[in-house]
N, C-alpha and C positions, 0 to 999 in steps of 0.2 A: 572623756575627761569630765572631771564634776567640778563644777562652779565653787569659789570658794564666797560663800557670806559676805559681805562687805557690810560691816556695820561700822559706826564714827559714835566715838562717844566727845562730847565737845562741852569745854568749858570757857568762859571770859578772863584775860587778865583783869584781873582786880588790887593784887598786892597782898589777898590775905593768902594763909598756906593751904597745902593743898586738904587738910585735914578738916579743919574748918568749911571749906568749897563744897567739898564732894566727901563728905563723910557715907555717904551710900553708895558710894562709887570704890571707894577704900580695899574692901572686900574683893570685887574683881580686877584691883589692879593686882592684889599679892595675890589671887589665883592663877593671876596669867606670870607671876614669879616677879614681879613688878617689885622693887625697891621703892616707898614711898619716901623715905628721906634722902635715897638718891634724885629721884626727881625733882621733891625738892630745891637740890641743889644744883642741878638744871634749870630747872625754872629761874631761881636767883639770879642764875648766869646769862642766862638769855634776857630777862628782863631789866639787867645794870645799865647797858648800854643806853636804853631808850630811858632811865630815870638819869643816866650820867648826860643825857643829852647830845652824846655822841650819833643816834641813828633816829630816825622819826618813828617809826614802827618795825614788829618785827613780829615773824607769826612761824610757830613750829607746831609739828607734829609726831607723836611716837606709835608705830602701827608694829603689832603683833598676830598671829593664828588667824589674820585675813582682816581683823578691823582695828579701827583706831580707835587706841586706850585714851589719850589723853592728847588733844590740842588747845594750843590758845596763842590770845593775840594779845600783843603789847603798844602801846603808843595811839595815832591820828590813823586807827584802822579797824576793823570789828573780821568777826570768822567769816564773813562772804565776801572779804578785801581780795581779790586777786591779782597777785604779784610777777612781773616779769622774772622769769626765769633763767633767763640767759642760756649758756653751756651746758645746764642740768637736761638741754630739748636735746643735746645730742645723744644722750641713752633712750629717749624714746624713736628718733630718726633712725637708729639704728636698731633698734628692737624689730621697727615697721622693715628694715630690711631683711632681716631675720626670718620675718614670715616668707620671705620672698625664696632665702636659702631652702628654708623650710620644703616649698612645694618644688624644688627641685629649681626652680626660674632663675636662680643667679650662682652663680659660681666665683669663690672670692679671687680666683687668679684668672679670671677671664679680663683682657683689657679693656679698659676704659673705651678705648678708642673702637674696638669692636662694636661695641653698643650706641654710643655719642659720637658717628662719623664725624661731627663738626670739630667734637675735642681732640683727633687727633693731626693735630700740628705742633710745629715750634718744639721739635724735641719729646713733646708728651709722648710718641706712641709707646715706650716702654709701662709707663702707667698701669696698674692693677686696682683693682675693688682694693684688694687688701692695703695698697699704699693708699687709700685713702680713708680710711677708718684707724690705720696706726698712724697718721699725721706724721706720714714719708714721702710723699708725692712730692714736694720738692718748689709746690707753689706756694706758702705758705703767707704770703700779702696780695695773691691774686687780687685785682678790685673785684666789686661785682655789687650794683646799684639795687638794693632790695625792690628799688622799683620798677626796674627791668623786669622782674622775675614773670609777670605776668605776660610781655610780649616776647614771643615764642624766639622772635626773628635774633631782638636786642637781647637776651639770655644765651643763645647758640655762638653767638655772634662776640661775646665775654669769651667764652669758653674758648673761640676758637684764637681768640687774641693772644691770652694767656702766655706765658712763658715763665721755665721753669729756672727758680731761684739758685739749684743747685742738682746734680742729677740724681732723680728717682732711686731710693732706695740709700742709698747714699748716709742717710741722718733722719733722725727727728727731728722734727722743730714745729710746733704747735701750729696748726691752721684754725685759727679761730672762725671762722665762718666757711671759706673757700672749698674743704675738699666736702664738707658736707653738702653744697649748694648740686655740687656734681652727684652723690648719692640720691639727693631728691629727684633729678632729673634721669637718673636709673631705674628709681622706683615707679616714676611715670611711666618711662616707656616699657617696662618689665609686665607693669600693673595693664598699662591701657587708662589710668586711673591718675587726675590731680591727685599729687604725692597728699594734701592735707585733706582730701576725701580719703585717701587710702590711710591714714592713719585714725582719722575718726572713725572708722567702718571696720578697722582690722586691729586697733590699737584700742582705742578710747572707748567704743561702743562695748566691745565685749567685757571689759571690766567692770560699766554698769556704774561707773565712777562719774559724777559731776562735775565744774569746773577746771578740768583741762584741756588746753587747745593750742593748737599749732593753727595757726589762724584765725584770729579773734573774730565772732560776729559783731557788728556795730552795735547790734543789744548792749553787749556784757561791756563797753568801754566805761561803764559810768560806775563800775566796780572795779576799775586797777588803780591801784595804787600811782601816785605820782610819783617818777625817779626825780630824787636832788644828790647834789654829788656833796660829800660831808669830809671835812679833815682838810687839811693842806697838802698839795700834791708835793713829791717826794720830787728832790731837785738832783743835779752829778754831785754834789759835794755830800748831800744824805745816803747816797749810795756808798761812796768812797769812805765817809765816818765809819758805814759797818759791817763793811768789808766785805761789801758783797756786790756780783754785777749787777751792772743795768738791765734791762730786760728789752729785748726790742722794741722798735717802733713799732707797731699793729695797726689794721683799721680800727680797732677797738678804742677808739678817739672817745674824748666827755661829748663830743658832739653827736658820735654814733650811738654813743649808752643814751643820752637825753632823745633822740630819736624816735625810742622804744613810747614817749610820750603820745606820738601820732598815730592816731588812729587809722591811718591809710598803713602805718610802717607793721602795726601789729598785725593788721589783716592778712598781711605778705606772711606771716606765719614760715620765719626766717631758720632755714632748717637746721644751721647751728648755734641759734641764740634767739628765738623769737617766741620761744612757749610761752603761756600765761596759765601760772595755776595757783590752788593756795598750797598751802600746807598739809593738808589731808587728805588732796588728790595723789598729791605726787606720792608721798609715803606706800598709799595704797596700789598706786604703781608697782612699784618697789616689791609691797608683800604679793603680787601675782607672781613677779618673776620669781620669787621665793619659793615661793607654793610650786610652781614648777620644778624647782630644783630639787627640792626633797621631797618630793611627794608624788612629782607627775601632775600637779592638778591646775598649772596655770591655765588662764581661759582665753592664753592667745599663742601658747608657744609647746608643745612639747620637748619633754626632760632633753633628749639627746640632740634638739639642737641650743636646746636654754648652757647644754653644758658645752656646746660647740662656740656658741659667742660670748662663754663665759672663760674662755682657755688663753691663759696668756700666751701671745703668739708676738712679742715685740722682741723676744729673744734680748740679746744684751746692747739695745738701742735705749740712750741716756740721755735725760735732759740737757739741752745746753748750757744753763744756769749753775742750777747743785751738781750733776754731773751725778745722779741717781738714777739708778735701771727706770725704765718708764713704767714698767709692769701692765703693759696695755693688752687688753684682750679686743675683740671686733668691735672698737667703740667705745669702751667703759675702761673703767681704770680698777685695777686690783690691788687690794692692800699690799697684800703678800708679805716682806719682809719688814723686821725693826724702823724702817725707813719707810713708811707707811704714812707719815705724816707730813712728808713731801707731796705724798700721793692725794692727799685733802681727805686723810681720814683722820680717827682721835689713832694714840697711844693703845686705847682696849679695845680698838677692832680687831677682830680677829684677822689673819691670814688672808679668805677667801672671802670677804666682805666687797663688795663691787658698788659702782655707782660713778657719779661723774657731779661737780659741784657747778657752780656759775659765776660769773664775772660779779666782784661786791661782795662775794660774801655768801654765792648761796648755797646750799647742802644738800645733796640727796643720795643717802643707800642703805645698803641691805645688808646683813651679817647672819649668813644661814647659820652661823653657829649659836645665834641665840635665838633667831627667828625675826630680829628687830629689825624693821625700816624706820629713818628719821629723813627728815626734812626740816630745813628752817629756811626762811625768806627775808629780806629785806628790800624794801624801796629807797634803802641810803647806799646811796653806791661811794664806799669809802678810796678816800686817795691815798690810803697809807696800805699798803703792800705788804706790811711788816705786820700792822695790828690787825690786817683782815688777815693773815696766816696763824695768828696764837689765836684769834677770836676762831676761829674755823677747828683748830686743832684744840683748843680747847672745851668747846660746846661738844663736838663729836665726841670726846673723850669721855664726857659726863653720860653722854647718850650711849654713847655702845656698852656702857657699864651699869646700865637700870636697872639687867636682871641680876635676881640674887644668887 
């Protein structure tokens, strides 16, 4: 396979247009079919929020043909600010499985309990790889103390507690950290390898990509961004006014997003919400798996298994909420149909556009139909539900529609 270039072309929020910025920059954005008045009016959009004082900073990026055309940062942050990522780390934990499929080492219907003797009790032993990457496994509030993770005994010993919400297979319902904690400990014993050595050495390394990590070094703490939670949280009578359910309880407490503050909590490099990157890593994440996809040329996965954990495989399992097919493929989420925008993409993604977003607000994917990966970031972790869903569906909409 041949490496694809990674080059970043990087500017400042400033406020002036992008004409004015980068007038010698102009020329290869509409070489690469770049809309400069569409961006534009991206930029506008991304940038309102932190003039409206609704978000403190906010940092996006738009990566095409292997490098990124256009990044910038808004607000109490500069381009080396890096951002927790939350949700967005589950497409890279599963990528890092993927390499695993890859070399023949895992097989998605072999049982959990086959490989994690400790996991299986209390009902789990029906459990599959594959219920837990389509978030069916059935434990979907398991607890599990980030900071156990590192003692072997108090990690095995979660797992073996465990018990299952409803039985395996049965429903979706979103596990926000739980079935991924169990994939990492897959990847260990599969690997022989700490799951966040095995994704810096098999994931991160080979991309040649700076500032992404599933396990922050105590160096880089003094570039993340600070999380503040912004907005008023949404009460039973705000749900009831607009006619829409509640969303369940979760570990996903303000106490567990403010968590992500500590520098012990980051290190734990939390396999379904713990990544830290900016805006121009992740993107260029993104354009690998791309390159992959139509070309063969990613430099961590070959085509036919990039197209094996790019395959929707949720069949007609639907959220419990909207009550919309999930469209999940091994991990990631797929636009697919008009209802795309449940999925956390814009209205102009295409079909087979994949990626996975983050708690707050954050964005990251791919649209092989135009080439484009986008990302955008914030450290405002919004309590309105409602306006992180048009803000999300919005921005993306603007983004998947650069090219001319």
């Amino acid at each position: 396979m041949t490496e694809v270039k990674r080059e970043v072309r990087k500017s400042r929020g400033s406020g002036l247009t992008i004409e004015s910025m980068v007038s010698d920059q102009a020329s290869e954005l509409k070489s690469a079919g770049l809309s400069i008045d569409r961006l534009e009016i991206l930029r506008m959009r991304v940038r309102k929020d932190v003039e409206d004082e609704l978000l403190p900073s906010v940092q996006f990026a738009v990566a095409k043909d292997g490098k990124v055309l256009w990044s910038e940062t808004f607000g109490r942050a500069t381009e080396q600010t890096l951002y927790p990522i939350f949700s967005c780390t589950k497409a890279i934990m599963s990528v890092a499985a993927w390499t695993l499929i890859q070399e023949g080492k895992l097989d998605v219907n072999e049982r959990v309990g086959d490989i994690i003797r400790e996991f299986d009790t209390n009902g789990k032993q029906d459990v599959r790889v594959i219920h837990l990457f389509l978030h069916t496994a059935g434990f979907p509030m398991a607890p599990f103390r980030p900071s156990d993770w590192d003692d072997r005994d108090l990690r095995v010993g979660r797992f073996a507690q465990w018990r299952l919400n409803w039985p395996t297979g049965e429903k979706f319902e979103y596990h926000p950290s739980s079935s991924m904690w169990v994939i990492a400990e897959i990847v260990e014993r599969k690997s022989g390898q700490d799951f966040r050595s095995f994704i810096r050495e098999r994931v991160i390394e080979p991309l040649d990509v700076d500032d992404l990590y599933v396990g922050l070094p105590n160096a880089e703490n003094e570039r993340i961004s600070t999380l503040v939670h912004v907005g008023d949280a949404f009460t039973n009578e705000d749900f009831k006014r607009l006619g829409i359910p509640e969303p369940p309880v979760t570990e996903v407490t303000e106490d567990a997003i403010l968590s992500m503050n500590r520098p012990e909590i980051r290190a734990v490099g939390i396999p379904g919400g713990g990544g830290m990157a900016t805006a121009t890593a992740l993107a260029l994440f993104y354009q690998d798996l791309l390159s992959g996809v139509k070309d063969d040329r990613s430099c961590i996965l070959n085509k036919q298994t990039l197209d094996y954990g790019l395959k929707v495989v949720s069949e007609d399992y639907r959220d419990p909420l909207s009550g919309v097919k999930v469209n999940r493929a091994l991990g990631l989420c797929i636009a697919g149909d008009s209802q795309r925008n449940f999925r956390g993409f814009g209205h102009t993604n295409s079909e087979t556009s994949f990626g996975h977003g983050g708690a707050g607000g954050q964005i990251a994917w791919a649209d092989p139909e135009t080439g484009l990966s986008f990302s955008y970031l914030t450290n405002g972790h919004d309590r309105n539900p409602i306006r992180v869903g048009r803000r999300t569906v919005s921005i993306s909409t603007k983004a998947a529609s650069l090219c001319e």
